[in-house]
MARKEDREN-959190 format. One line per 4 residues: number of its first residue (from 1); their letters; for each residue x, z, y of C-alpha. Coordinates in Angstrom, 3 decimals, padded with zeros to 6 digits, always signed. Last residue first. Layout:
// MARKEDREN-959190
NUM	a	X Z Y ~ ...
//
This chain:
// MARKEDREN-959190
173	xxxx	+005.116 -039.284 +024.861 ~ +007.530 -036.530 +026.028 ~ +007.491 -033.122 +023.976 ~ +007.747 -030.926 +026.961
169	xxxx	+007.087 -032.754 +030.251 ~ +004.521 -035.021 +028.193 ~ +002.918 -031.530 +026.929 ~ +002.585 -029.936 +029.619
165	xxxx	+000.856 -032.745 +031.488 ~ -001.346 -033.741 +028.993 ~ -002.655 -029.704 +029.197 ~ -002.300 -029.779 +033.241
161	xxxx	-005.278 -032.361 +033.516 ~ -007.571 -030.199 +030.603 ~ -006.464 -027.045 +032.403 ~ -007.297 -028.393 +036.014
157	xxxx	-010.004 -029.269 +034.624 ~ -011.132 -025.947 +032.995 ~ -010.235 -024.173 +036.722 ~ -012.310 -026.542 +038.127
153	xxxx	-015.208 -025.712 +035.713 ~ -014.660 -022.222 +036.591 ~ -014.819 -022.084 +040.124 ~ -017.904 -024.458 +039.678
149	xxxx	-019.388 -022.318 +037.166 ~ -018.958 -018.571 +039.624 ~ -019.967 -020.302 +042.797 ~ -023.813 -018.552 +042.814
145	xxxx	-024.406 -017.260 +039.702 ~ -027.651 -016.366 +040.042 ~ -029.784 -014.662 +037.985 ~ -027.467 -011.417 +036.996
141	xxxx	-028.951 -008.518 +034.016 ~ -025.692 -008.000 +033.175 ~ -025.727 -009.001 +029.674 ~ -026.903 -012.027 +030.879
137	xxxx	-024.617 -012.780 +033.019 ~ -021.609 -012.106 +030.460 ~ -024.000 -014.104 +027.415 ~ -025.002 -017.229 +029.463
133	xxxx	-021.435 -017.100 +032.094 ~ -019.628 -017.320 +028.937 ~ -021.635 -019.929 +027.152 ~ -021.351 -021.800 +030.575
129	xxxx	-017.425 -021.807 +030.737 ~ -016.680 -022.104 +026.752 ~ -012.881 -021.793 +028.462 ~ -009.583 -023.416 +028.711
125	xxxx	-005.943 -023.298 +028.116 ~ -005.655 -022.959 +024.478 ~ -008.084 -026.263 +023.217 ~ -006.642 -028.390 +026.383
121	xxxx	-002.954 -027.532 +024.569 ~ -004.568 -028.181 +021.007 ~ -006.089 -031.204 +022.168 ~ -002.759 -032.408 +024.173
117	xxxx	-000.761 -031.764 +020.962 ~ -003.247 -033.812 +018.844 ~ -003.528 -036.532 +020.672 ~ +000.347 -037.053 +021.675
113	xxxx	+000.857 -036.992 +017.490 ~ +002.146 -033.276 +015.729 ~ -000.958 -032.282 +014.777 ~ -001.566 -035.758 +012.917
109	xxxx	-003.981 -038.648 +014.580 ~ -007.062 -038.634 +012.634 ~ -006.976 -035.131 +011.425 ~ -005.615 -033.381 +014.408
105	xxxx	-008.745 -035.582 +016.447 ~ -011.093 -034.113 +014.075 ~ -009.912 -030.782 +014.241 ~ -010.519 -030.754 +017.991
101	xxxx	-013.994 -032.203 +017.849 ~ -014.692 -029.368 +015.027 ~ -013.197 -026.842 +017.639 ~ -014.638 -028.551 +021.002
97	xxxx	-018.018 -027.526 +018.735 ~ -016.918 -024.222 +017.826 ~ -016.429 -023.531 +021.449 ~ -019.682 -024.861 +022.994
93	xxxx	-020.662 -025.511 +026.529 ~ -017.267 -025.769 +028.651 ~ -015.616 -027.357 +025.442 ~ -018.187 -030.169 +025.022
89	xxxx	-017.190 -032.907 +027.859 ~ -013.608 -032.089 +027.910 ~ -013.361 -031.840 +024.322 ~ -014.924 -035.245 +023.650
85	xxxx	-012.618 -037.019 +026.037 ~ -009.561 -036.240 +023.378 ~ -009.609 -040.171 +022.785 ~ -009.327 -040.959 +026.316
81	xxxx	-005.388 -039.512 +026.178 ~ -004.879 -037.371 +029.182 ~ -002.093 -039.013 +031.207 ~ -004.407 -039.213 +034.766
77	xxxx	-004.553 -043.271 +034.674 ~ -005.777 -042.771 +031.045 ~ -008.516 -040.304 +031.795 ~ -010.106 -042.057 +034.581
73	xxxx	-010.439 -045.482 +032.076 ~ -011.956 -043.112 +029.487 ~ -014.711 -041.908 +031.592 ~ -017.234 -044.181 +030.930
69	xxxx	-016.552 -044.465 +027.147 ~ -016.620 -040.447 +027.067 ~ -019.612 -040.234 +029.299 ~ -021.599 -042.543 +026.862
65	xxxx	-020.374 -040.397 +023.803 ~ -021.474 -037.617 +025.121 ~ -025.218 -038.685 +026.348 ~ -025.439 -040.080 +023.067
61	xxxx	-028.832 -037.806 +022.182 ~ -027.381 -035.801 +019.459 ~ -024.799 -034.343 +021.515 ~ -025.984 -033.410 +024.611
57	xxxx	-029.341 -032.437 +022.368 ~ -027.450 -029.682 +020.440 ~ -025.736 -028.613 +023.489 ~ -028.570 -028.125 +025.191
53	xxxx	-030.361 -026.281 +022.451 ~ -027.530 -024.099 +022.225 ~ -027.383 -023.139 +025.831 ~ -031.197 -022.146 +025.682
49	xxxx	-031.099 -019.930 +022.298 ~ -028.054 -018.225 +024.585 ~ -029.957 -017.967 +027.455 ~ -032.941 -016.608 +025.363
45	xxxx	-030.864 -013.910 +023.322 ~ -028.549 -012.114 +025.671 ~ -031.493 -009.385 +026.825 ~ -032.566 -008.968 +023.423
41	xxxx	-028.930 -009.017 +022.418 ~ -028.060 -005.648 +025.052 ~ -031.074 -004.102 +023.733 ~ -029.514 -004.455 +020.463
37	xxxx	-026.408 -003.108 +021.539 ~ -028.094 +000.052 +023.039 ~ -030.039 +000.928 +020.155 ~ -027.263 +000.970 +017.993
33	xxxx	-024.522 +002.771 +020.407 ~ -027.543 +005.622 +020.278 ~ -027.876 +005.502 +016.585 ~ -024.621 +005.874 +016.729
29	xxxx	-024.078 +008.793 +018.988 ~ -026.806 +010.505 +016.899 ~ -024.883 +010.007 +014.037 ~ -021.550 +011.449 +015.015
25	xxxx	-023.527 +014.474 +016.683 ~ -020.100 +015.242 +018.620 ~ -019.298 +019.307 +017.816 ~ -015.966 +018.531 +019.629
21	xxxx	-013.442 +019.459 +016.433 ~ -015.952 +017.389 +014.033 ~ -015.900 +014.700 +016.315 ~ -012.296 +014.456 +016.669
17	xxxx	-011.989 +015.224 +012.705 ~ -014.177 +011.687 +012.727 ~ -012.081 +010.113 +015.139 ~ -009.003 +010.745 +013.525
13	xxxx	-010.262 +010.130 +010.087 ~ -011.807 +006.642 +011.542 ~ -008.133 +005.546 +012.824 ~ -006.045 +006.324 +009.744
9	xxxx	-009.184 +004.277 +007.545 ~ -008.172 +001.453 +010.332 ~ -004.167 +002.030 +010.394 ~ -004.125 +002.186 +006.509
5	xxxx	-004.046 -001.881 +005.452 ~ -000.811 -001.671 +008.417 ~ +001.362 +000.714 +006.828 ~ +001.815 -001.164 +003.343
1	x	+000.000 +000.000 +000.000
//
């Protein structure tokens, strides 16, 4: 048995002979944690059962693949290969889908190609911006986020433009 496998049951003796020390209702407090969490997903639950939904129709309806042929030409003159357009559309809405997109370009083109470096680079250096803002707004009980998604969608370009850029200064072309 190595160190690290007994760090967690080492952890939840600790707190539990805490507890016991304190007089903490251990249950009660959990219960309470319970309750609160799930109030917390009740809350969460209709902008995230929104933001699916419209990714799931971006992407079944052809509206992605339409803005990737359009903006292809853009993409080229600015370095980033037009073939990892499908992450910049879909990674501000949907992680796991800039993930499969991702692991479909890697698969095609070799981690190790121009395609797949710059996918994994755009993959690292930006965010799920409005599936963020749904579930941290949302928890929060906020309406409006006022400049919060354009701030952040420039901040994902600016990752997606300096992710080609990275990696043609490091690795060249």
């Amino acid at each position: 048995m190595t160190l690290t496998s007994l760090v967690i049951p080492g952890l939840l003796a600790v707190l539990g002979i805490y507890a016991l020390c304190k007089k903490v209702d251990v249950y009660g407090a959990l219960t309470a944690g319970a309750g609160e969490g799930l109030s917390v997903v009740v809350r969460i639950l209709p902008s995230l059962v929104a933001l699916l939904t419209a990714v799931y129709m971006f992407r079944a309806s052809g509206a992605m693949d339409a803005l990737t042929v359009l903006l292809s030409p853009v993409l080229g003159k600015l370095g980033i290969p037009p073939e990892t357009a499908a992450i910049l559309l879909i990674r501000p809405l949907s992680g796991s889908g800039a993930l499969a997109v991702a692991g479909e370009l890697m698969a095609g083109y070799g981690p190790d190609s121009y395609v797949g470096r710059v996918a994994a680079v755009m993959m690292g250096c930006t965010e799920t911006t409005f599936y963020t803002v749904a579930v941290y707004f949302g928890a929060a009980g906020i309406r409006r986020s006022r400049y919060t998604i354009p701030a952040a969608l420039t901040a994902d370009l600016t990752g997606f433009v300096s992710a080609a850029l990275a990696v043609r200064l490091f690795f060249g072309t």
